[in-house]
C-alpha distance (Angstrom), angle and dihedral (degrees) to the residues before:
residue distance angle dihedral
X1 . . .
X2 3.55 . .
X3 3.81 113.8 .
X4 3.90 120.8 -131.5
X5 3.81 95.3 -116.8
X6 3.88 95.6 59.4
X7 3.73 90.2 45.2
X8 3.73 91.6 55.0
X9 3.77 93.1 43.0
X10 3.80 95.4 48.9
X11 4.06 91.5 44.0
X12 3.58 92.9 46.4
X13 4.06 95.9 42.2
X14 3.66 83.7 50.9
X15 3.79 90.5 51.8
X16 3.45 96.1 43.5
X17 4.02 95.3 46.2
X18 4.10 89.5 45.5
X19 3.63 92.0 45.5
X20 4.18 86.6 50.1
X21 3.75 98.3 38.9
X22 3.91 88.9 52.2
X23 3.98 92.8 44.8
X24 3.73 85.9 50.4
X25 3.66 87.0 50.4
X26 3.63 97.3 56.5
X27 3.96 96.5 31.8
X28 3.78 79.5 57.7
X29 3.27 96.5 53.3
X30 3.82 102.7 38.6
X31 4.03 88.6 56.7
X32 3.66 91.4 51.3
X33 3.59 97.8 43.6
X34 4.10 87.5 47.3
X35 3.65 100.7 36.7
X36 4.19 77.3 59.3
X37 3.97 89.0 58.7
X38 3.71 89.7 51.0
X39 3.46 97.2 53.0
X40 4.08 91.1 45.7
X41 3.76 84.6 53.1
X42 3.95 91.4 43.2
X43 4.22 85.1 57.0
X44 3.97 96.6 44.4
X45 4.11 86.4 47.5
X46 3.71 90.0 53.2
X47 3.75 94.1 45.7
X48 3.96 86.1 49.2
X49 3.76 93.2 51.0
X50 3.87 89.6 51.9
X51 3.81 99.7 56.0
X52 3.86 88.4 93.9
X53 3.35 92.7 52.2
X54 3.93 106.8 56.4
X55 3.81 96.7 92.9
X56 3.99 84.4 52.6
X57 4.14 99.3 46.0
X58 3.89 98.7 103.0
X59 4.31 80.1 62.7
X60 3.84 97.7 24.1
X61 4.02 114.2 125.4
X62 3.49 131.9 -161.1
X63 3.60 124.6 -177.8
X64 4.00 122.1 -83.2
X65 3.79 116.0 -70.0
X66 3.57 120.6 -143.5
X67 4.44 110.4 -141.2
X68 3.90 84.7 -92.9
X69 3.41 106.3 47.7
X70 3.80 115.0 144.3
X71 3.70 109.7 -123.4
X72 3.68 134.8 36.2
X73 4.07 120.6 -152.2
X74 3.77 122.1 -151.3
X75 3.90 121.4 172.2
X76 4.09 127.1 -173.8
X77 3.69 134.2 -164.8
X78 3.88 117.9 -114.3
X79 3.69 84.7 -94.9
X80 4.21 97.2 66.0
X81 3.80 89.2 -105.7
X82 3.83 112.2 134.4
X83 3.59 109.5 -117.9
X84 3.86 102.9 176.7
X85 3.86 134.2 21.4
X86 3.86 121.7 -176.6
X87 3.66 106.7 -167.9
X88 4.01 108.1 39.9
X89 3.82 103.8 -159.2
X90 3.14 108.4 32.8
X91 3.82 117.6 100.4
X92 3.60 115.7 -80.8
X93 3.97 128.2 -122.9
X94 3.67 105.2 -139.3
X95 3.40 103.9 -163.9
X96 3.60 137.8 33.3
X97 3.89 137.5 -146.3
X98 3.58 117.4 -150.0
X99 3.86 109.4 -112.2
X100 3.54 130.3 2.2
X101 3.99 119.2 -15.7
X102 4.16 137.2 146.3
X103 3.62 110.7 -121.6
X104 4.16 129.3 -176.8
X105 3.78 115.1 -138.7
X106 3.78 113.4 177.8
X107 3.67 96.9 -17.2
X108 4.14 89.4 -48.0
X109 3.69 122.0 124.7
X110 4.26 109.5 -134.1
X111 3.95 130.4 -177.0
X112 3.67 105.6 -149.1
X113 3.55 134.3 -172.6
X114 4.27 125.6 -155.8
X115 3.64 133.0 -163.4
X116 3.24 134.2 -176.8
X117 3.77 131.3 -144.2
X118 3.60 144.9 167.0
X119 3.84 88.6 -99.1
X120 3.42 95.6 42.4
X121 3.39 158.7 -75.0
X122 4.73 119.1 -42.1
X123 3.91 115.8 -169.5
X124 3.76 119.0 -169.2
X125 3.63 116.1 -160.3
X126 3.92 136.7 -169.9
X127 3.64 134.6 173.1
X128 3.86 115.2 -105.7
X129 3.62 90.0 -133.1
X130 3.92 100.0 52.5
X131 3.80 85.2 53.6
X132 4.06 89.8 51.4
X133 3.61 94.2 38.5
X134 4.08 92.4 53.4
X135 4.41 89.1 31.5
X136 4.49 81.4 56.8
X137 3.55 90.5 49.4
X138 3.35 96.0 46.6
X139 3.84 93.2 45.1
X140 3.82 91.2 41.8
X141 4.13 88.6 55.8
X142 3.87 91.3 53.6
X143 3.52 91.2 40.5
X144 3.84 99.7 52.4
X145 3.53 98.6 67.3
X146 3.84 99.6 54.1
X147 3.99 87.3 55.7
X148 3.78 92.4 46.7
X149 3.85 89.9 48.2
X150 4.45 81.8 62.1
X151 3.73 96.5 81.2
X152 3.81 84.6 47.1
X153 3.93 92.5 51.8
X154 3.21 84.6 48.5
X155 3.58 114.0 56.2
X156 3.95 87.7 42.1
X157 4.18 89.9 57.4
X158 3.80 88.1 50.9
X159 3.79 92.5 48.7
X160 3.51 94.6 40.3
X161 4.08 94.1 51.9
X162 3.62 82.6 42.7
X163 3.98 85.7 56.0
X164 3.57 87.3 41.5
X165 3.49 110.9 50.7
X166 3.96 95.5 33.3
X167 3.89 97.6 97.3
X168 3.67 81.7 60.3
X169 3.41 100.1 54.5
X170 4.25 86.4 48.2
X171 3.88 87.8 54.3
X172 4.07 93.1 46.0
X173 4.13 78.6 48.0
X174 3.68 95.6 51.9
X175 4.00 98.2 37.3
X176 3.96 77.7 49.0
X177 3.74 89.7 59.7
X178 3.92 94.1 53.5
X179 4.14 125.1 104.5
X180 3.39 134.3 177.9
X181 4.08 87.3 -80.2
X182 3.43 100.4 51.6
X183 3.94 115.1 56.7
X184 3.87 103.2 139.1
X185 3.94 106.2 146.7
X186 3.89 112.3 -90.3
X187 3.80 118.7 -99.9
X188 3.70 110.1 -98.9
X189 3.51 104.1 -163.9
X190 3.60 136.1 111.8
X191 3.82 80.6 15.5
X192 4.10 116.7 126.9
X193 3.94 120.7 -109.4
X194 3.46 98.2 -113.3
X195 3.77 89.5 60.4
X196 3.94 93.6 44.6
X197 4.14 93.6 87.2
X198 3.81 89.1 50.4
X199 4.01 86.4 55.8
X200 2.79 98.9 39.5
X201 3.48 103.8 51.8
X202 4.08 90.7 45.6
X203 3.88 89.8 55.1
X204 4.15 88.5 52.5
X205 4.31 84.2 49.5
X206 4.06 86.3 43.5
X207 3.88 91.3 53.1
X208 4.01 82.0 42.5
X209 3.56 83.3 63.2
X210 3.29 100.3 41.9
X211 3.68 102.0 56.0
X212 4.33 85.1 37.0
X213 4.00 81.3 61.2
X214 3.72 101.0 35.8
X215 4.05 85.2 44.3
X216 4.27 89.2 44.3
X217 4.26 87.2 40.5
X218 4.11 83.1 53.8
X219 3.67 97.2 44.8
X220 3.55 100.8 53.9
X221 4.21 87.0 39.7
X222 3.89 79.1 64.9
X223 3.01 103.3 35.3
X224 3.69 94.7 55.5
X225 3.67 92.9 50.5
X226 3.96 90.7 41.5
X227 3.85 84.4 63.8
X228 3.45 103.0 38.3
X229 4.25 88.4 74.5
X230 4.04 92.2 55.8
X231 3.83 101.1 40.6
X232 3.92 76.9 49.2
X233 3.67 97.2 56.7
X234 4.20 85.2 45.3
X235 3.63 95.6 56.5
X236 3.65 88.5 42.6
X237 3.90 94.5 53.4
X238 3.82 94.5 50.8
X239 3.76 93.6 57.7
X240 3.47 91.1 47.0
X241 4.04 81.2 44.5
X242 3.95 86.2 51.8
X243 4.06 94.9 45.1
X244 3.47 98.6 41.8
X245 4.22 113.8 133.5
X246 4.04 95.1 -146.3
X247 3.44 156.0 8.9
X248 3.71 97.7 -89.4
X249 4.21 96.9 51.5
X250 3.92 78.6 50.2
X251 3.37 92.5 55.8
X252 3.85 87.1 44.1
X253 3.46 96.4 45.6
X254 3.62 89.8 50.6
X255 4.00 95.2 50.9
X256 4.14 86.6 51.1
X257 3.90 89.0 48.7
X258 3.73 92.3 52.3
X259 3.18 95.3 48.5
X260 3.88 94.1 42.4
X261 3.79 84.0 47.7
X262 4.07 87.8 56.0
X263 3.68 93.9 49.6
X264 3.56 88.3 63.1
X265 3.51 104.7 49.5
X266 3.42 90.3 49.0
X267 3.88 90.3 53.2
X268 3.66 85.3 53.9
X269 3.82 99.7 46.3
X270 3.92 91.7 53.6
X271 3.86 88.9 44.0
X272 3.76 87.0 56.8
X273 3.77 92.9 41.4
X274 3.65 94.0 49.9
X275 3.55 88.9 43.8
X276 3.71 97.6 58.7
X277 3.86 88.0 36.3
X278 3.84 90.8 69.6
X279 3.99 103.8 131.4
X280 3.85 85.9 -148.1
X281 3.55 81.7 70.8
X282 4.23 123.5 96.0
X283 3.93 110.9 -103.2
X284 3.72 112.9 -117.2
X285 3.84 129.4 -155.4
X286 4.25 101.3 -8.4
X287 3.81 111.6 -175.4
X288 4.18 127.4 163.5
X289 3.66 117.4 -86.3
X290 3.64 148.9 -166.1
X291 3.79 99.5 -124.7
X292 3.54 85.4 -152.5
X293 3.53 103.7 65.7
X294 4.56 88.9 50.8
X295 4.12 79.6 55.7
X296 3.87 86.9 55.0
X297 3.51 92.4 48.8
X298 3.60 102.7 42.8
X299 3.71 82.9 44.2
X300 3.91 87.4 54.6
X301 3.97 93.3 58.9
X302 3.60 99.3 47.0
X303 3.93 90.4 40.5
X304 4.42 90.4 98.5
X305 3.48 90.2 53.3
X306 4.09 98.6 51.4
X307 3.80 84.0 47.6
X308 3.83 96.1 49.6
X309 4.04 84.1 53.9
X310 3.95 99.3 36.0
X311 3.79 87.1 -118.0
X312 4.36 110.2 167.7
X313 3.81 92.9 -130.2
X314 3.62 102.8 -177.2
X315 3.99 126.7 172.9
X316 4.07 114.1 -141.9
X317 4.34 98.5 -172.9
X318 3.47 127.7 -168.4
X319 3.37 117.9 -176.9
X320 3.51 106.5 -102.6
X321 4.07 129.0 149.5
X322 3.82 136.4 -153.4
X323 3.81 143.6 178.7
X324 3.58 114.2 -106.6
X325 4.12 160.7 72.5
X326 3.64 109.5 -36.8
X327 3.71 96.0 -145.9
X328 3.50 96.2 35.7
X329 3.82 79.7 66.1
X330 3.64 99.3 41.8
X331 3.67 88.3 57.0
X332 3.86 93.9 48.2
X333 3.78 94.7 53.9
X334 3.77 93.3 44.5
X335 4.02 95.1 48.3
X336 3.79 79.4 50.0
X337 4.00 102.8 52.4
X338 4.13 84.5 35.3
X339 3.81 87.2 61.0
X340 3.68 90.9 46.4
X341 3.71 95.0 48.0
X342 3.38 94.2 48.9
X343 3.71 98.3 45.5
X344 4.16 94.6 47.2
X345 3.30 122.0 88.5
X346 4.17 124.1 -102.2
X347 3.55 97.5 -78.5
X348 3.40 106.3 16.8
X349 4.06 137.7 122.7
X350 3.65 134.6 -90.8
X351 3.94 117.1 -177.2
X352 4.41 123.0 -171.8
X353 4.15 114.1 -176.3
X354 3.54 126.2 165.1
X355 3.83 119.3 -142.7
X356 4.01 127.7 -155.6
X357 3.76 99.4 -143.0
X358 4.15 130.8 -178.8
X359 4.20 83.0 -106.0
X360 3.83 101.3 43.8
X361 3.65 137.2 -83.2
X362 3.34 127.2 -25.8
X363 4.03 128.8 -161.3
X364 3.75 116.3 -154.1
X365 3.93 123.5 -160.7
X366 4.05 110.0 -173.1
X367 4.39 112.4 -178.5
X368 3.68 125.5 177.5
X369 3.93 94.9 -140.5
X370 3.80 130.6 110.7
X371 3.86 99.2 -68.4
X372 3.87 135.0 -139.7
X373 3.62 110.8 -69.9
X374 4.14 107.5 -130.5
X375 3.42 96.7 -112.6
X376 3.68 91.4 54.1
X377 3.68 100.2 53.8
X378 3.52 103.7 86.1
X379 4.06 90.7 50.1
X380 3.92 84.7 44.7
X381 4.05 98.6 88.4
X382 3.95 87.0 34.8
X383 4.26 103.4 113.7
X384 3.35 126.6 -95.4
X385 3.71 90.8 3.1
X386 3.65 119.7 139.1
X387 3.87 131.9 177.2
X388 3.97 117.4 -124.7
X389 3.81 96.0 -105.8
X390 3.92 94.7 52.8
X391 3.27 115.6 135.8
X392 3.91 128.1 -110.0
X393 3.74 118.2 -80.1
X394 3.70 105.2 22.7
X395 3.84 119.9 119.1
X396 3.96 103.7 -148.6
X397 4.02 93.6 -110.2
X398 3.54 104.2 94.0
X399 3.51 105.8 94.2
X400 3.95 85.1 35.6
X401 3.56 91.3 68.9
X402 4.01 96.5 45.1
X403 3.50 83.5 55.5
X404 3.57 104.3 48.3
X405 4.11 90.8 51.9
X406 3.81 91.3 39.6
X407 3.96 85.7 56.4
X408 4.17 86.8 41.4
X409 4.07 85.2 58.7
X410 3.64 103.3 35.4
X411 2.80 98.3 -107.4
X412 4.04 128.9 141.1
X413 3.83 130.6 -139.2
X414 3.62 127.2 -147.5
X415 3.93 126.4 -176.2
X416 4.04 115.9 -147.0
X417 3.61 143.3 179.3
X418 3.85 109.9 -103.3
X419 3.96 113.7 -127.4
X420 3.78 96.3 -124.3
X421 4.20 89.9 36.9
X422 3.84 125.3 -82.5
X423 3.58 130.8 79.5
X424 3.60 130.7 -55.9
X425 3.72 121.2 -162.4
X426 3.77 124.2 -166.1
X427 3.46 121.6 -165.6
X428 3.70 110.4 -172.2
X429 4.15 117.5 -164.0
X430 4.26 123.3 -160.2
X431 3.79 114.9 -111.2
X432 3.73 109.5 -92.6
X433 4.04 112.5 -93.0
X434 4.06 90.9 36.7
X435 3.79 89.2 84.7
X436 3.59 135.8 53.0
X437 3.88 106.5 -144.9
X438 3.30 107.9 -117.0
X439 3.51 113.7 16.7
């Protein structure tokens, strides 16, 4: 995996060497195509500064030439006759064009320059590949610098990434440094503003995790002591199982042991339940719904228990569909209609509809027990909390876990007086496709 820093370096060498190769390229070019014009304007000034001089040329001197001097003067009389030669032996140019023109003389390229005057007629000749040789040089020498300055440019973009990118390296350092024990939000200062989102959004998933462990660290603190009662009251029934005098306290002891026995498993199945109810936790396979058929079912599994208390449960469905876990639900609707069963009276009436309402679905569980006093309803979905009239064998987490899968589906919870007395409990779902499961 390719680290940040060595993408930056090689993007921004590459920059930096493009950007220098191409300025060389036209710096290059601009001095050659201007050190061109200078020597154009070097041969018109000399052919100026000769005008004087025509009537003289048969006697004119210049100064010595060596064999690769870089012009060549000729001069003729107004009658074409050449007057004045300044390099004897080398191939002559017979004619002339007035101003500047490129001429080939015995397979050599020249730049040439004609004037005309009164007394005649001045050409000023160069070879093309003086003027190159002295335009490359002069290129080259402007050139030069700009490539030397690249080892420069780039030790300065490798210390300034380095610069750059250090207070990341710190944080990846610090976060580095972190366990489950130690999950105090990062410092954010002297850290740049580009990096402050990134920080700031890992400090929000830190205290995430900090109130997931403090809440997990809780939960099996209660838990623990939750089961300590019940596997109690086992161990206590087996020795009076062991010490009892007949048959019949056998038999006795034996009924309270089963039923001591039952207690705890169903501690244990809600602590599970609850457990992988957590809304913290990743939703698995979602799906659309009737919401009637999970009332059936949950319905279904609390159906032995109505019966053993001659509770009416009666199901009242409206078609009606939301977005979510199957047995999540299931388990939601029967903690519901246990709680209601177990809270009415021997002979009394439970009653589960589902509604199809312009929001979503809504789930509606209506008991004829003693109610929730409304001061007690915000502690009611607290864990392992149970009122002082609860009846025998419950373990305080039932509405706990309707709440914690009614908060992993969206969905929101609301705790009502029943018209004929009880409780009525509506649970009321968002309309499929206005929730991502999950989130």
């Amino acid at each position: 995996m390719t680290s940040v820093r060595t993408r930056l370096l090689m993007a921004l060498l590459a920059v930096v060497i493009a950007t220098s190769l191409l300025a060389g390229l036209l710096t290059y070019r601009r001095v050659f195509a201007e050190t061109s014009t200078l020597f154009d304007y070097q041969l018109r000034q000399m052919a100026l500064s000769l005008r004087s001089q025509i009537p003289m040329a048969p006697r004119l001197e210049l100064p010595p030439d060596q064999a690769d001097a870089d012009f060549v003067i000729q001069i003729w009389d107004p009658y074409g006759t050449r007057v004045y030669f300044s390099r004897p032996g080398l191939p002559l140019i017979n004619a002339t064009t007035l101003g500047y023109a490129d001429v080939r003389v015995s397979g050599e390229a020249w730049r040439t320059y004609g004037l005309q005057t009164l007394e005649g007629v001045i050409q000023i000749a160069q070879p093309l590949r003086v003027r190159e040789a002295f335009a490359r040089g002069a290129a080259l020498r402007a050139v030069i610098p700009l490539l030397l300055l690249l080892p420069i440019l780039g030790a300065a973009i490798v210390g300034v990434v380095g610069s750059g990118l250090a207070p990341l390296r710190r944080l990846a350092n610090e976060v580095q440094r972190r366990d489950v024990h130690s999950l105090t939000p990062v410092a954010t200062e002297r850290l740049p503003q580009e990096v402050a989102p990134l920080v700031d959004a890992l400090n929000r998933l830190l205290q995430r995790l900090h109130a997931a462990f403090q809440a997990q660290r809780a939960f099996v603190a209660d838990a623990a002591h939750e089961l300590r009662s019940p596997l109690t009251a086992v161990r206590l029934e087996l020795q009076l199982l062991d010490r009892a005098p007949d048959e019949e306290a056998r038999r006795e002891a034996r009924a309270n042991l089963g039923a001591a026995v039952e207690r705890a498993i169903h501690l244990v199945e809600q602590l599970l339940t609850l457990a992988r109810s957590d809304p913290r936790e990743e939703a698995g396979a979602w799906s659309r719904i009737p919401l009637e058929q999970a009332a059936a079912n949950g319905i279904a599994d609390a159906n032995s228990l109505a019966q053993a208390r001659r509770i009416d449960l009666s199901l009242e469905a409206e078609p009606a569909f939301v977005q979510g876990d199957p047995e999540a639900l299931r388990i939601l609707v029967r903690n519901l209609v246990d709680n209601a069963v177990r809270y009415s009276p021997e002979g009394g009436q439970v009653r589960v509809s589902t509604h199809d309402r312009a929001s979503g679905a809504a789930l509606e569980v209506v008991d004829t027990g003693p109610g929730i006093p409304l001061p007690e309803r915000e502690r009611a979905f607290d864990r392992f909390y149970r009122r002082s009239n609860a009846p025998a064998g419950g373990s305080g987490l039932g509405l706990a876990i309707v709440k914690a899968i009614a908060d992993r589906h969206g969905a929101q919870i609301r705790l009502d007086d029943a018209p004929g007395g009880g409780l009525k409990v509506i649970v009321a779902f968002p309309r499929p496709g206005l929730r991502d499961p999950g989130a």
